[in-house]
ZAMARGU-4260 file (C-alpha; in steps of 0.2 Angstrom, whole numbers, plus 5000, padded with zeros to 4 digits):
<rodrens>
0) 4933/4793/4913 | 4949/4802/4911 | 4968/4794/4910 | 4984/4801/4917 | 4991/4803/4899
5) 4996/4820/4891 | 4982/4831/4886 | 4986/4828/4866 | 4978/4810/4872 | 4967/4812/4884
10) 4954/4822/4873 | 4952/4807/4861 | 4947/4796/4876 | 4937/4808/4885 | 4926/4810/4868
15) 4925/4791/4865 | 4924/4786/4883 | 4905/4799/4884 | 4897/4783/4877 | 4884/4777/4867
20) 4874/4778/4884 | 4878/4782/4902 | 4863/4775/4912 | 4858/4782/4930 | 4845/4777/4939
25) 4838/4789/4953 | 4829/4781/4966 | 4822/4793/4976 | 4801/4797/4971 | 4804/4817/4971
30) 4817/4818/4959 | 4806/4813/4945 | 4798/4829/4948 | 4814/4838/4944 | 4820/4833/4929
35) 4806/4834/4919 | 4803/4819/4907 | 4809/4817/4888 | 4825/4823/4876 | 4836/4834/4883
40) 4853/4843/4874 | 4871/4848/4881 | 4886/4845/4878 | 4902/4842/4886 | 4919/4853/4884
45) 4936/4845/4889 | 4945/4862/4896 | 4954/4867/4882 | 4948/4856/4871 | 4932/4854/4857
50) 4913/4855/4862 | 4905/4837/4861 | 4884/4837/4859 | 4876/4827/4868 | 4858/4822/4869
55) 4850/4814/4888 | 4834/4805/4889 | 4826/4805/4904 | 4813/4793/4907 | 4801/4788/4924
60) 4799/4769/4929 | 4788/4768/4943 | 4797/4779/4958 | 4815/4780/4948 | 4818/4791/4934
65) 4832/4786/4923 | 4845/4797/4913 | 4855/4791/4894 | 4866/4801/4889 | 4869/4797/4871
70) 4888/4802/4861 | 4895/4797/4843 | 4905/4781/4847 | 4911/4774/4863 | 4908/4760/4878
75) 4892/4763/4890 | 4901/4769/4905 | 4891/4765/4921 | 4883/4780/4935 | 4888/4775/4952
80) 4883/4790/4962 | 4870/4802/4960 | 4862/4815/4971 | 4848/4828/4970 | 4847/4841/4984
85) 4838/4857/4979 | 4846/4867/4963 | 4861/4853/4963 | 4864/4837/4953 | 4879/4829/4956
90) 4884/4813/4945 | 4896/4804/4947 | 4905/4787/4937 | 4922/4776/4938 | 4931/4769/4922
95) 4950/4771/4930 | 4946/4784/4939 | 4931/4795/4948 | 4923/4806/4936 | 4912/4817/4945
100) 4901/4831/4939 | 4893/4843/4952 | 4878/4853/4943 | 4868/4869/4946 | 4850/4872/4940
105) 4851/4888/4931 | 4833/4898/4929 | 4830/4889/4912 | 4827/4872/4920 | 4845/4866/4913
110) 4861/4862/4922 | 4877/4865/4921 | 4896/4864/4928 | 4911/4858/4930 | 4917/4838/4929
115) 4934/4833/4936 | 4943/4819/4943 | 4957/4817/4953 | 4971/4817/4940 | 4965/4837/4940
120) 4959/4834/4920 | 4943/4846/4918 | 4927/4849/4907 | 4911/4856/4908 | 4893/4849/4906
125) 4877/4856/4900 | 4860/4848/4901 | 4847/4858/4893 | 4828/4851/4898 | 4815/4852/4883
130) 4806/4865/4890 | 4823/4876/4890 | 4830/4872/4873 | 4823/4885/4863 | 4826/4897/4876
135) 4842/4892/4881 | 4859/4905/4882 | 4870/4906/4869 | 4886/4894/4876 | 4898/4905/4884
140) 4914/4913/4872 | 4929/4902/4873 | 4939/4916/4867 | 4934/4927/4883 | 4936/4927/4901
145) 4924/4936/4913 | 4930/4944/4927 | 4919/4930/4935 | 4928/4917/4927 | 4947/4925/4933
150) 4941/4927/4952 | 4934/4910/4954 | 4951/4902/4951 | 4957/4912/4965 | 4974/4917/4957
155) 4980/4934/4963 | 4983/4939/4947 | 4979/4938/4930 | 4991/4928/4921 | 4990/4914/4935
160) 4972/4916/4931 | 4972/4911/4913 | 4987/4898/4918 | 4974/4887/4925 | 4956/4891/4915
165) 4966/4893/4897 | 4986/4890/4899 | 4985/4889/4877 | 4982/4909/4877 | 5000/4912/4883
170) 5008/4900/4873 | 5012/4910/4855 | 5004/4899/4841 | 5007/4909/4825 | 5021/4905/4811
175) 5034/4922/4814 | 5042/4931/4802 | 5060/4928/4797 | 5071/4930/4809 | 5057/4935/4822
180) 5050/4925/4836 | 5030/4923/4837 | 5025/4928/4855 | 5006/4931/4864 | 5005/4951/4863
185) 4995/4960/4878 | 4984/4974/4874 | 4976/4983/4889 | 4960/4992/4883 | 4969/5000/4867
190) 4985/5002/4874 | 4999/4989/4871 | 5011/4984/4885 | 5021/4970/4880 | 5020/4951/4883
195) 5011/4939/4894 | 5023/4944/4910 | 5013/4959/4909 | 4997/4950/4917 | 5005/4946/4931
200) 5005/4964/4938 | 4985/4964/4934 | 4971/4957/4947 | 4957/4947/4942 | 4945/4959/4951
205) 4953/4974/4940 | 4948/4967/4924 | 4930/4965/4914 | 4934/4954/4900 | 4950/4944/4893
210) 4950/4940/4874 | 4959/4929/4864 | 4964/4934/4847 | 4972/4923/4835 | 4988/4931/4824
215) 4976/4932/4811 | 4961/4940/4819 | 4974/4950/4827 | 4983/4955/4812 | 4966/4961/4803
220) 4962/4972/4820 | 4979/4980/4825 | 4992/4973/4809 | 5010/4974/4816 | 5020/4963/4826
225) 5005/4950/4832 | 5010/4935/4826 | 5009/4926/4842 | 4991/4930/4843 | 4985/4944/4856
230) 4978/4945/4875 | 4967/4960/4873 | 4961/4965/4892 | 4948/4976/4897 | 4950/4984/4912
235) 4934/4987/4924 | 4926/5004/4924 | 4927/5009/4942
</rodrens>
């Protein structure tokens, strides 16, 4: 599924490469118990990159249920592992390399988590059942990070913490002004403190919320020198 080529390339094949079809075939009797039968939505998110939709059928044939997973564009790519064991899915495929997607059942009936391969390339997949759909969550923020989110790296600090779940937020995007160079500001609750560096005195288990702001949504909210775009940090209410 995914290619050891730079991220800028990558992305492209990673949205062709989900398929017209991904066919899976479960054997086992029980499972069709599961996953309930008919249309199911999703979508897949390459870490860093877009939001792809994506809508499953799942079907029963006898004792096997069967699993499409339907894209715009793109070869049929071929499940070689699946397995059902209580709340987790986990499916697996090879085009190159292993893909291989462990999922949770969340209280809704969907699942969700996260896809990886060994090249270390990310992303994250959503099923959502038809029974679930209407009532489903709204997807998470891509622009925040949970305190959640910042532990389960396992960084002992914040900026390693983004380094690895959204290493764009520290990296200034924004056009500067003459003679000026454009770079991420950090704002903790409403105080500012400087740059990125400043994260790295912070730890995960510290902090609520991290939110990205573009140098425009930043310059509407705080104006000033935030060209780069701003880190705005929440620290958790002890």
């Amino acid at each position: 599924m995914y290619h050891s080529q730079e991220a800028a390339v990558r992305r492209p094949v990673w949205t062709r490469a989900i398929g017209v079809a991904v066919g899976l075939g479960i054997a086992a009797p029980l499972h069709g118990q599961h996953l309930p039968t008919g249309t199911w939505s999703g979508s897949m998110t390459l870490a860093g990159g877009p939001e792809v939709p994506l809508v499953y059928t799942v079907t029963a044939a006898g004792d096997s249920v069967h699993l499409t997973m339907n894209a715009v564009g793109g070869p049929a790519i071929p499940l070689q592992v699946t397995e059902r064991k209580g709340d987790r899915l986990t499916i697996s495929w090879t085009a190159g390399t292993t893909t291989t997607c462990p999922l949770k059942r969340q209280k809704n009936g969907s699942y969700r988590g996260k896809c990886s391969n060994p090249d270390g390339t990310a992303a994250e997949l959503v099923m959502i059942p038809p029974a679930a759909a209407a009532d489903a969550p709204d997807p998470p923020d891509r622009n925040v990070l949970t305190t959640e989110d910042l532990v389960a790296t396992q960084a002992t600090n914040v900026y390693d913490a983004v380094q690895r779940l959204r290493p764009q937020w520290l990296r200034a995007r924004g056009a500067a002004r003459v003679g000026r160079v454009a770079v991420v500001r950090v704002i903790v609750d409403s105080d500012p403190v400087g740059g990125v560096a400043y994260l790295r005195q912070m730890e995960p288990v510290a902090v609520e919320e991290v939110r990205f702001y573009t140098a425009s949504e930043a310059s509407m909210r705080w104006g000033g020198d935030t060209e780069g775009g701003v880190l705005h940090v929440t620290r958790r209410r002890r």
